[in-house]
Structure formats: structure tokens, C-alpha cells
ZADO-1210 file (C-alpha; in nm, 4 decimals, padded with zeros to 6 digits):
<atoms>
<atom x="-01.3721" y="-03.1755" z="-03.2564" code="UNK" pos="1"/>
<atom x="-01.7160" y="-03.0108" z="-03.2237" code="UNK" pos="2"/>
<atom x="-01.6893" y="-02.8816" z="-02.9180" code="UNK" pos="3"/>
<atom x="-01.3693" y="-02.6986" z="-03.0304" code="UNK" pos="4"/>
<atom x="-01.5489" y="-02.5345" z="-03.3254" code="UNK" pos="5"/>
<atom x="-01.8490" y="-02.4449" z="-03.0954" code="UNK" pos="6"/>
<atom x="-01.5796" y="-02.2674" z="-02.8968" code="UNK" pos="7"/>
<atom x="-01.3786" y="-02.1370" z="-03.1349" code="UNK" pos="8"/>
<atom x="-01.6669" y="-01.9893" z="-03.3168" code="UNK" pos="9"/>
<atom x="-01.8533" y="-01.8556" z="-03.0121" code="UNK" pos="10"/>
<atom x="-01.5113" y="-01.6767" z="-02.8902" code="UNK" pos="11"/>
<atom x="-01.5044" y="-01.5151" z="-03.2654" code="UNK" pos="12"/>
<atom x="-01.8149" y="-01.3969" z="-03.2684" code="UNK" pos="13"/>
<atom x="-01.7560" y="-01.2387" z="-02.9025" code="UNK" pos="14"/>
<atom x="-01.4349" y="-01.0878" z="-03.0340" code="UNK" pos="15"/>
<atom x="-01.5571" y="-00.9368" z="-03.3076" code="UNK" pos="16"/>
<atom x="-01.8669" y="-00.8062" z="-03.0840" code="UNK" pos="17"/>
<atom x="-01.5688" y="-00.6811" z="-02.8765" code="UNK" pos="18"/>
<atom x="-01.6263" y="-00.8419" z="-02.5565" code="UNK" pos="19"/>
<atom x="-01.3115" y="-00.9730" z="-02.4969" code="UNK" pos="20"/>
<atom x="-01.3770" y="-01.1089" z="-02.1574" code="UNK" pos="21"/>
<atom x="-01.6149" y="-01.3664" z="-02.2351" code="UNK" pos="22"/>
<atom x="-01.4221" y="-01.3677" z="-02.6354" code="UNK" pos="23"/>
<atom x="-01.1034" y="-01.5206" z="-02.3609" code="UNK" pos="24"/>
<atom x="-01.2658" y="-01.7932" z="-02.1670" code="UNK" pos="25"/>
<atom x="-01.4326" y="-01.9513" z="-02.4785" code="UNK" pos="26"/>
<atom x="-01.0720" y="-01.9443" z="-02.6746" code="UNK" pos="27"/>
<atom x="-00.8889" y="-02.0919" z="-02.3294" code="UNK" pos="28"/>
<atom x="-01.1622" y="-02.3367" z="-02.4166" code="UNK" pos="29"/>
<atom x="-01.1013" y="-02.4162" z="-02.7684" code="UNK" pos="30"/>
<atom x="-00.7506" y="-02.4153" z="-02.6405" code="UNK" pos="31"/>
<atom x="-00.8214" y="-02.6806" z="-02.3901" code="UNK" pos="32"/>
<atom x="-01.0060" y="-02.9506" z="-02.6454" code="UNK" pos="33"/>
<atom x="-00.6802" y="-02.8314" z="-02.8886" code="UNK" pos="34"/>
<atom x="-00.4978" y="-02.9573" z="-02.6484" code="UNK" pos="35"/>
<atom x="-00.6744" y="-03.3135" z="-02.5919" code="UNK" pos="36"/>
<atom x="-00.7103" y="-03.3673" z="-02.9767" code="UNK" pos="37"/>
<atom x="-00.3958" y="-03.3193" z="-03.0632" code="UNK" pos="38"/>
<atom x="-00.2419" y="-03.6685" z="-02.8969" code="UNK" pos="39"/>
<atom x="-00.3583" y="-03.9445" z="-03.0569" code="UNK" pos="40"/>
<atom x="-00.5275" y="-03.8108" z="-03.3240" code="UNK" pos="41"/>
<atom x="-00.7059" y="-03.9791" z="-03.6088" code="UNK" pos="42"/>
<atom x="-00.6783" y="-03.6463" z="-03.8520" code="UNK" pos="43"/>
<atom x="-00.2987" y="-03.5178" z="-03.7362" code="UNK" pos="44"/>
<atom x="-00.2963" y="-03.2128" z="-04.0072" code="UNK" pos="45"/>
<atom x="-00.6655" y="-03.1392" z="-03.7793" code="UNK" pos="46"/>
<atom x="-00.5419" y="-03.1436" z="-03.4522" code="UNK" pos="47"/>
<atom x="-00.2312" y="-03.0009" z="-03.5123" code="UNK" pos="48"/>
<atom x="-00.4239" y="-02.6665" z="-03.7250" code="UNK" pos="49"/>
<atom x="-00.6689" y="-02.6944" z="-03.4090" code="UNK" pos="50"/>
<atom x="-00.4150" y="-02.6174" z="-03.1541" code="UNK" pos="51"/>
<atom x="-00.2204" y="-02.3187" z="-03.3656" code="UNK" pos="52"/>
<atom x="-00.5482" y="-02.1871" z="-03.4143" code="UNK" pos="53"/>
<atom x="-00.6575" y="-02.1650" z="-03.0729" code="UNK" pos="54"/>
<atom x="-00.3487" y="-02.0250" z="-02.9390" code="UNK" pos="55"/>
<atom x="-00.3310" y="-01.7717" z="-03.2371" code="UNK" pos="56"/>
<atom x="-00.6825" y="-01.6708" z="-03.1865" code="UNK" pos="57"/>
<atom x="-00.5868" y="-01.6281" z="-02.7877" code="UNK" pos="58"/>
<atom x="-00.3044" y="-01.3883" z="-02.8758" code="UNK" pos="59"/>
<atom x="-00.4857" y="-01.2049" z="-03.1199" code="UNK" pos="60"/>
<atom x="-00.6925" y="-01.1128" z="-02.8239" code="UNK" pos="61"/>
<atom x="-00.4358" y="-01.0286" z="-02.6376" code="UNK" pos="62"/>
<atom x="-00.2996" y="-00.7786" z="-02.8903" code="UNK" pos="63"/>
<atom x="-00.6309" y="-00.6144" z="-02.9248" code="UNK" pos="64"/>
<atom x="-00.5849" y="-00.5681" z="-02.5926" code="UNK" pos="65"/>
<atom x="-00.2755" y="-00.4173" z="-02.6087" code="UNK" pos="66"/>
<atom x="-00.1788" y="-00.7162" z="-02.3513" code="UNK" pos="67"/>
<atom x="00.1705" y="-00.7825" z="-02.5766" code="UNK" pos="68"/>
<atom x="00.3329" y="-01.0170" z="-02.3466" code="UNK" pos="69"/>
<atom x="00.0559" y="-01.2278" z="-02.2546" code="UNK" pos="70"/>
<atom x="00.0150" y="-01.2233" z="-02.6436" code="UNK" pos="71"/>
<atom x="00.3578" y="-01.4135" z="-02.6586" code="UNK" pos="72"/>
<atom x="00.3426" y="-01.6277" z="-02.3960" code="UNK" pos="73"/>
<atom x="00.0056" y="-01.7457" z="-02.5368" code="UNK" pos="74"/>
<atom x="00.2251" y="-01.8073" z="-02.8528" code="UNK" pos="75"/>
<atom x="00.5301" y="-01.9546" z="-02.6762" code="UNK" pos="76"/>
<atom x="00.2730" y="-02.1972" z="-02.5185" code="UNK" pos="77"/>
<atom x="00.1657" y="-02.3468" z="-02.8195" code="UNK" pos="78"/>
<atom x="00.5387" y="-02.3891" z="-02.9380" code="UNK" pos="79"/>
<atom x="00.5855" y="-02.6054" z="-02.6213" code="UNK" pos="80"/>
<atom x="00.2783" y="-02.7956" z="-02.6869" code="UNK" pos="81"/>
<atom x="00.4049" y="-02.8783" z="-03.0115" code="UNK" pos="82"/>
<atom x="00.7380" y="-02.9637" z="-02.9695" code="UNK" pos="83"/>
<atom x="00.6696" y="-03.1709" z="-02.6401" code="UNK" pos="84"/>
<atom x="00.4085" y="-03.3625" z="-02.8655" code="UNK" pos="85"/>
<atom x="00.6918" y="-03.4377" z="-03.1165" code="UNK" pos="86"/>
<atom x="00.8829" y="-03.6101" z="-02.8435" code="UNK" pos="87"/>
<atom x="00.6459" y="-03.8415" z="-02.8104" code="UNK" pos="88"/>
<atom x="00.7515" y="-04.1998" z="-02.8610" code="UNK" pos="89"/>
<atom x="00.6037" y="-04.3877" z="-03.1354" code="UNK" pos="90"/>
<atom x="00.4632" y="-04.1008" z="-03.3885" code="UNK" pos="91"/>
<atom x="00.3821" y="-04.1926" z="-03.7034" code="UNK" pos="92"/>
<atom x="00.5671" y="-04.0290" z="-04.0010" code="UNK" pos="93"/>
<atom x="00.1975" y="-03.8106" z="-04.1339" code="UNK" pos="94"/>
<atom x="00.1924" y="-03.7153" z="-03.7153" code="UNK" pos="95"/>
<atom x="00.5486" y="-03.6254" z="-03.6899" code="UNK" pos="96"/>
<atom x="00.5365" y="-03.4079" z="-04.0220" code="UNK" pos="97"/>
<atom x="00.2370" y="-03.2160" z="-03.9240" code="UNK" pos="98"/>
<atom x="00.4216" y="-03.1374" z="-03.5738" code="UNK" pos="99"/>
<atom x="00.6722" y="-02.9962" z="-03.7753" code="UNK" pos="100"/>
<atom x="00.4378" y="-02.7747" z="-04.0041" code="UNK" pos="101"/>
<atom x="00.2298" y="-02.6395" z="-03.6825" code="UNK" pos="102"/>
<atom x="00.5647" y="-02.5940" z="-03.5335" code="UNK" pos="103"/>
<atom x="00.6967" y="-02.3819" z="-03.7992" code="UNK" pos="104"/>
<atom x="00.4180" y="-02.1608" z="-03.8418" code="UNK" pos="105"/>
<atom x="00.3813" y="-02.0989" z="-03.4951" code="UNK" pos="106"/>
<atom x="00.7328" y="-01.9985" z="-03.4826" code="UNK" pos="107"/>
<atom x="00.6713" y="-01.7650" z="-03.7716" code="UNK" pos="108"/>
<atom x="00.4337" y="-01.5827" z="-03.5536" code="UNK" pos="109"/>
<atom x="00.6780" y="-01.5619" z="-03.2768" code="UNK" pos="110"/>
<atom x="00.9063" y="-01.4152" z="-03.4695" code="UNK" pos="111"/>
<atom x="00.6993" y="-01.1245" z="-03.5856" code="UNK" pos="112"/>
<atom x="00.5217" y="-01.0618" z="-03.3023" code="UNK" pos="113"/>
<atom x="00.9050" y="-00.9792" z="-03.1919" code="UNK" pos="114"/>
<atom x="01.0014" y="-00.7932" z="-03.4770" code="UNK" pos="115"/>
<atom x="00.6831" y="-00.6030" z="-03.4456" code="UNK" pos="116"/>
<atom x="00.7235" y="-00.5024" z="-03.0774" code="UNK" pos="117"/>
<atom x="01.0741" y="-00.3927" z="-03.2066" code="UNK" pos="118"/>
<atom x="00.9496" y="-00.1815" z="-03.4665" code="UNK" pos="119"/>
<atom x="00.7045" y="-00.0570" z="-03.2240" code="UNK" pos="120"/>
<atom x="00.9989" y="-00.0039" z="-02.9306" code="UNK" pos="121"/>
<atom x="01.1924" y="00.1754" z="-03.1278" code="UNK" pos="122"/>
<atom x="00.9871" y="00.4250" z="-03.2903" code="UNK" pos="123"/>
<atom x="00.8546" y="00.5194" z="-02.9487" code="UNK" pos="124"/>
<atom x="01.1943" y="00.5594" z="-02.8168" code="UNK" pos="125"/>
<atom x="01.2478" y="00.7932" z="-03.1782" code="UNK" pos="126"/>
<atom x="00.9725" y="01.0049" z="-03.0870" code="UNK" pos="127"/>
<atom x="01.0328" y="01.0509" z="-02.7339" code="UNK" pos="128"/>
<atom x="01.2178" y="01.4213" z="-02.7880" code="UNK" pos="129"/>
<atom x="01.3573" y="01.4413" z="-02.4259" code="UNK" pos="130"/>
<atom x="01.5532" y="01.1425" z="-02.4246" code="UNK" pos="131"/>
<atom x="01.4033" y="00.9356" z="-02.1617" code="UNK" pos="132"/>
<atom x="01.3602" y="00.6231" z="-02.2370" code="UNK" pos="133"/>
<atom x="01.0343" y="00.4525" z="-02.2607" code="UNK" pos="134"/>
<atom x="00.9268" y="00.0996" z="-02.3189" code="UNK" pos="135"/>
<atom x="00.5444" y="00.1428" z="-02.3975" code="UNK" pos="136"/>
<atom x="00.4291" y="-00.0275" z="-02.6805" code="UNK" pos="137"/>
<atom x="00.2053" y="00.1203" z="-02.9075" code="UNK" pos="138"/>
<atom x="-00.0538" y="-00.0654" z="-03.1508" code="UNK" pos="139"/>
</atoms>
């Protein structure tokens, strides 16, 4: 799990410095060592907040970006993760529950990341005084 907080840490420090770039490659990182911690796992709650962070902290780069869609998949990615990892056979009851919780959060984020971009769809397509319609997403 230390190599996941190096990279988690390094990638917030490079956000926040605003190089996004290098900020990217050490969250796909982070992502990565999410991903091998989370099956088996001696500390389920650990892996499983490892994982939704990493994919949260990806997609909060994205937005930055203004990169919306990669945003969600980045999201929608970590939903798979999760729910592919509670198909497993042979999860313990602590494992399967904190599936569930990871699950649920991440879905919570999905689901206003979409309201958001609906929000934001919408009042372009208000302000657009011609008529046309547009699809650009401000943020």
C-alpha cells in the first residue's frame, strides 16, 4: 500500500502545482496498485477506499481539464472494478460489504457528474439566443 500513497500523493501535489500531465500518469499509477490491492486483501475497507480514491482523483483531473467524458469513463471504470470484484467466489462477509460501500459511493459520483453535465447542457442550450443547439459543456 505504500507505493499507492507515494503515488497518490505525488499526483496531488502535481495537480495542485497544475501539471496535469505528469498529475495523470502518477494517478493511472495509484490506480494500477488500487487495482492489485483490492483482491485479496488483508484490510478490505483499505483496498476498497484505495481504488475509489484513485479513480476519483483521475476524474477530478479530468474535469479540471474540462475532459468530461474521460472524467466518466474514469468513474464508470471503477464501478466495473468493483462490481466484477463482488462476483468473486468465496468473499468474505467484511469483503463483500465493503464492495458494496465503494460501490455505492462511486455510483453517487456517477450520478452527479450526470446531473451536473445536465445542469451544465442545459443552461448552455438557455443561453444560446439563436437557437442552435450546442452541446459544449461549460465548468
Amino acid at each position: 500500500m505504500d507505493e499507492w500513497k507515494r503515488e497518490t500523493q505525488a499526483g496531488n501535489a502535481l495537480f495542485e502545482q497544475g501539471d496535469y500531465a505528469m498529475a495523470e500518469q502518477h494517478y493511472l499509477s495509484a490506480c494500477h496498485f488500487a487495482d492489485i490491492f483490492l483482491m485479496p486483501c488483508a484490510d478490505p475497507d483499505g483496498g476498497v477506499a484505495a481504488l475509489v480514491v484513485s479513480y476519483q482523483n483521475l476524474a477530478e483531473l479530468y474535469r479540471a481539464q474540462g475532459q468530461h467524458p474521460q472524467a466518466m469513463r474514469s468513474l464508470q471504470a471503477a464501478h466495473a472494478r468493483l462490481s466484477h470484484a463482488l462476483s468473486a467466489p468465496g468473499l468474505c462477509h467484511a469483503h463483500q460489504q465493503a464492495l458494496l460501500r465503494g460501490s455505492g459511493q462511486v455510483r453517487m459520483e456517477i450520478m452527479n457528474t450526470v446531473q451536473w453535465l445536465g445542469v451544465s447542457t442545459r443552461r448552455t442550450h438557455q443561453a444560446n439566443p439563436a437557437g442552435h443547439s450546442t452541446t459544449r459543456v461549460h465548468h
